[in-house]
N, C-alpha and C positions, 0 to 999 in steps of 0.2 A: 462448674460454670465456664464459658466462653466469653473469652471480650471477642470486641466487634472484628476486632484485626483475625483473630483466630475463627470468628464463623464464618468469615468470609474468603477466607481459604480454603477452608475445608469443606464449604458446602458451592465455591464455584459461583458465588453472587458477590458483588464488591461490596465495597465497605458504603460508597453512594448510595447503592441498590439497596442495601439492608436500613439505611434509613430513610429512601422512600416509604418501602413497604411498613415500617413500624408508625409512621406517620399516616399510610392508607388504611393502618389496622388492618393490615394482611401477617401480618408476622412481628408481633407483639414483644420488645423483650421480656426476659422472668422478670427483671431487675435493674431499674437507672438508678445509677446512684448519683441521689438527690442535690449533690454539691457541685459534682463536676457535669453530671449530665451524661455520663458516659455508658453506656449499655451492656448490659450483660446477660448471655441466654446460656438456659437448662439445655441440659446433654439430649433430652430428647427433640429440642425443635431443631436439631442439626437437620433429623430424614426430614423435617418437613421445607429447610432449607433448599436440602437438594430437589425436594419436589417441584418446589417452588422455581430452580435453576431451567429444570429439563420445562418447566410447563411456559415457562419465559422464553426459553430458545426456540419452543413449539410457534409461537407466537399466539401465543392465548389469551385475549383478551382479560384484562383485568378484573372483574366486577365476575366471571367464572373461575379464575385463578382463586376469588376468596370463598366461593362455594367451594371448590374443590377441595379446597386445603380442609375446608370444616368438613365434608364428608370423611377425607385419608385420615384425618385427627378422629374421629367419630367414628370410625371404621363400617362406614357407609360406602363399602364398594359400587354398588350400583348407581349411585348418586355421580360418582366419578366415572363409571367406564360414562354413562351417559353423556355428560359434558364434553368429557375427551371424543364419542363418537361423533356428537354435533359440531365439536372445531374441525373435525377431520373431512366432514361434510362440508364445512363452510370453506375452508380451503380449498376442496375440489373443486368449487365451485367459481371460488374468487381467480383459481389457476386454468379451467374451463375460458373464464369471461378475460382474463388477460390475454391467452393466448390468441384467443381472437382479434383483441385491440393490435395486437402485434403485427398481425397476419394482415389487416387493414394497415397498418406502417409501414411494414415493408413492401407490400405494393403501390403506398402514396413515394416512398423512396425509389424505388423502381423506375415511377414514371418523370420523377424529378431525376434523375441521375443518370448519365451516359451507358446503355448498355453494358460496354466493357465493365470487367470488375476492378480492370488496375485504370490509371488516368493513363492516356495516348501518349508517348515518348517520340518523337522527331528527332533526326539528326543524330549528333554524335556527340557527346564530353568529352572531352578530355583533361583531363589536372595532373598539376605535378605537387606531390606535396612530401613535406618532412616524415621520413618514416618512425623519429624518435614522437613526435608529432599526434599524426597519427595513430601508433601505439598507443600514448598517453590518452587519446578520445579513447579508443576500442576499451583502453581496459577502464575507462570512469563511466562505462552505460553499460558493459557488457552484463554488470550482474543482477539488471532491470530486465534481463529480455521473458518476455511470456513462453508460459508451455502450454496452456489450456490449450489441446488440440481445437477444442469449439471457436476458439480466437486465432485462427491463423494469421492474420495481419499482425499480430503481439510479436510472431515465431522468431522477431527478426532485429534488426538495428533500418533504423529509415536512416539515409545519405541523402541531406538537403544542400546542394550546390544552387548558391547565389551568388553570381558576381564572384569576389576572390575569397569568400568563406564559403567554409565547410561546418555543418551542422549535423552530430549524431545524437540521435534518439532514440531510447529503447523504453518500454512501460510493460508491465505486468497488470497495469492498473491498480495497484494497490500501492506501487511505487513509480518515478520515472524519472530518467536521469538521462541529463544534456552534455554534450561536450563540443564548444566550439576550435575549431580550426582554422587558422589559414591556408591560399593554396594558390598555385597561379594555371591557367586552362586557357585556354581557347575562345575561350567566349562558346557560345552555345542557349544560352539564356538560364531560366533555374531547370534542375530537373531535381526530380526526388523518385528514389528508389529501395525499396525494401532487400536488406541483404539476408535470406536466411541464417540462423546459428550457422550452421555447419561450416558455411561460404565464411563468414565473418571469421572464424575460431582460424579457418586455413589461413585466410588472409594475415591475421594477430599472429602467426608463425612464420613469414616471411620477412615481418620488421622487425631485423636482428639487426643490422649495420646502420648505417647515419648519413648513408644516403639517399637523397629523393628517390621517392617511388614515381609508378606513374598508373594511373586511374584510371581509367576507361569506360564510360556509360554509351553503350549502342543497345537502342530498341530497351527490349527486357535481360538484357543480358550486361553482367559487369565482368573487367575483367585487372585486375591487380598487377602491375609486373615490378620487378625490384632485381634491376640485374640481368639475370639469365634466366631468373624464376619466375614463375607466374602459374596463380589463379585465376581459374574462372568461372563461372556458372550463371543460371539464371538467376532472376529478381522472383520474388512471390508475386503472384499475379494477384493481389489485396490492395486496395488503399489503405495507408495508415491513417489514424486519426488526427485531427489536425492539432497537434501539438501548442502551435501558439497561441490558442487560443485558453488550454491549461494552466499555461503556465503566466498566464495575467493574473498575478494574485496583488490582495493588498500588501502594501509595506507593515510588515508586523516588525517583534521587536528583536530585535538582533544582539545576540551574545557571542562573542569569540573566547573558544575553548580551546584547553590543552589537551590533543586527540590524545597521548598515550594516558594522561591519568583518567577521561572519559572513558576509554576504553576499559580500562581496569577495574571503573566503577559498575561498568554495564556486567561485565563478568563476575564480579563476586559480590555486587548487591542484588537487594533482593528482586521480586518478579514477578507479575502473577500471570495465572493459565488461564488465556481466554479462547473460545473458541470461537472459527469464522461465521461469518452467519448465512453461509450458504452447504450444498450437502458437497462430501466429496472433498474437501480441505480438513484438515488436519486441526489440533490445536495448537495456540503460540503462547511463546513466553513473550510479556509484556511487561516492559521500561514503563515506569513513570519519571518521568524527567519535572523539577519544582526549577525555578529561576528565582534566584531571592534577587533583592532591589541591587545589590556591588556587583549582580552579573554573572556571581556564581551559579554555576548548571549544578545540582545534586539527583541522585537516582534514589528516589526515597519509596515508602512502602507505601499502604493506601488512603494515608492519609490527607487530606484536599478540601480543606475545609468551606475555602472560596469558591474550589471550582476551576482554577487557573494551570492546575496540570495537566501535563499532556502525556498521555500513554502511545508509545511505540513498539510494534512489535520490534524485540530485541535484533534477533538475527539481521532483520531488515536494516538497522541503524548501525549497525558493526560491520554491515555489507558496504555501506557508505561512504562509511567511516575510511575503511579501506581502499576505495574505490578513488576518493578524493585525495590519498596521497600527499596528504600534509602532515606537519604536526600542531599546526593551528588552523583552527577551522573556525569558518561562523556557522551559528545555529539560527534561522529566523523563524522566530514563533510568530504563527498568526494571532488576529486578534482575539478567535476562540480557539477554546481547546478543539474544535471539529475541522480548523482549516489544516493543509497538508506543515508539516514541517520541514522547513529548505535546510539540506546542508552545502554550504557555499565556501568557494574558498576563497583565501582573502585575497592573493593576487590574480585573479581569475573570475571575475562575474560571471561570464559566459559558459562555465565550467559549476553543473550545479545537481543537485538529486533533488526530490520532492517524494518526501516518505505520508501517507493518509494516515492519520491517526486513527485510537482506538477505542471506542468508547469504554471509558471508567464504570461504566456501569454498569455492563452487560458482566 
């Protein structure tokens, strides 16, 4: 027999998920035992577990999920390819009929939106800012930046000059991380400009010394100098997304943690494998992080009886972790487990990441 913890490892459905479904009477334990309440399944409903996982990721409506399963149990193949060919149909369809709604958006976008692809740049920037500075933003966003070639606007770090601050932002959309700056320019007014990876990584190897650099924004094109050195290249011709409008979140609840023992725990507690829900991504190892009431963070297994944890994909939270360069950090939980999780530092608001959490139950 299997307890709950061990089917839902091994069969790739959470511990949540396995008791929806015993509740739907889709996937019934052998055995609750009657005191505690706690479940227990025979060694053969594991394959029907996992059939259960892939027919879930498919997005297969429910109420065919439990025909199905009664067929594969029944070993009524026909019954199953059947259903499985009608979701495959019904998806083509549902992917048919969105494409279109889409196609009708981006030409209502088209005719709201300024031909150009990037927004029109006038004049000239110029800023002079700290290169220890500086570095400290590049390396607190840089491990947010996108590679989805389909997202080219992601590809890069956006440089938001307002007045005498400097604002870097980078998103993968699954994450995104802020870092403010000061700086002194010219005036000029705001500009904002997308810097390619490549551009950004040169520029991150220029501030070695501790003296000001000087910044350069003309048209689409930046230009870095530091000294006798300098980069330069174009901007991506993309608008980025509008960031401030993301990162309007409620005041959730805020814990300050010790980064190296959090670290420590993320690395040799336990995890579980989820996979993205789109094609072409990989699977991750996923953090459940519990906050007990004295504010202790723990990384515990799948147990969540409330509801109140929040799963992270691991690497993403260890990327952060890093990123922020502390050894005490605050964690702010939204008010569900579905809002993003902020890691913020305590002498620094302005200086912040926002990790999407992960559903428990998939």
């Amino acid at each position: 027999m299997r307890s709950i913890g061990e089917m839902a490892r091994d069969s790739g459905l959470g511990v949540s998920a396995l008791r929806f479904y015993d509740r739907a009477g889709v996937l019934v334990p052998a055995w609750v035992d009657p005191v505690s309440g706690y479940r227990w399944y025979a060694p053969e409903q594991l394959e029907e577990a996992r059939v259960l996982a892939r027919l879930r990721r498919a997005g297969m409506p429910l109420a065919d999920i439990r025909l199905a399963l009664a067929g594969w149990s029944g070993a009524d193949a026909g019954l199953v390819r059947r259903l499985l060919w009608a979701h495959v149909r019904r998806l083509e369809r549902g992917l048919a009929e969105a494409r279109s709604e889409f196609s009708t958006l981006r030409a209502l976008l088209d005719h709201r939106e300024n031909p150009m692809t990037a927004s029109p740049r006038t004049g000239t920037v110029r800023l002079s800012l700290s290169a220890p500075r500086l570095a400290g933003a590049l390396d607190a966003v840089r491990f947010a930046v996108g590679e989805d070639p389909e997202l080219p606007m992601l590809g890069g770090v956006l440089f938001d000059v307002e007045g005498d601050g400097l604002r870097l932002v980078a998103t993968d959309r699954y994450r995104m991380a802020v870092a403010r700056s000061t700086c002194a320019g010219d005036g000029g007014g705001r500009a904002q400009v997308v810097v390619p990876t490549p551009l950004v990584d040169a520029m991150r190897a220029l501030l070695l010394d501790d003296e000001p650099v000087r910044f350069t924004v003309e048209a689409d094109r930046v230009t870095l100098e530091a000294g006798e050195r300098q980069v330069s290249g174009q901007c991506l011709t993309h608008d980025f997304p509008d960031y401030r409008r993301l990162v309007r979140l409620p005041a959730g609840r805020r814990v300050v943690v010790d980064v190296p023992a959090l670290r420590e725990a993320l690395e040799i507690g336990p995890v579980r494998v989820a996979g993205w829900s789109e094609p072409g991504r990989s699977a991750r190892d996923v953090s459940v992080l519990a906050t007990a009431d004295d504010g202790t963070v723990t990384v515990c297994g799948d147990g969540d009886e409330d509801g109140s944890n929040v799963g992270v994909d691991r690497g993403f939270l260890l990327d952060a972790l890093a990123a922020a360069d502390r050894d005490r950090l605050v964690l702010e939980f939204g008010a569900a487990p579905t809002a993003p999780l902020a890691v913020r530092r305590t002498d620094d608001e302005g200086t912040f990441s926002l990790l999407m959490p992960v559903r428990l139950d998939d």
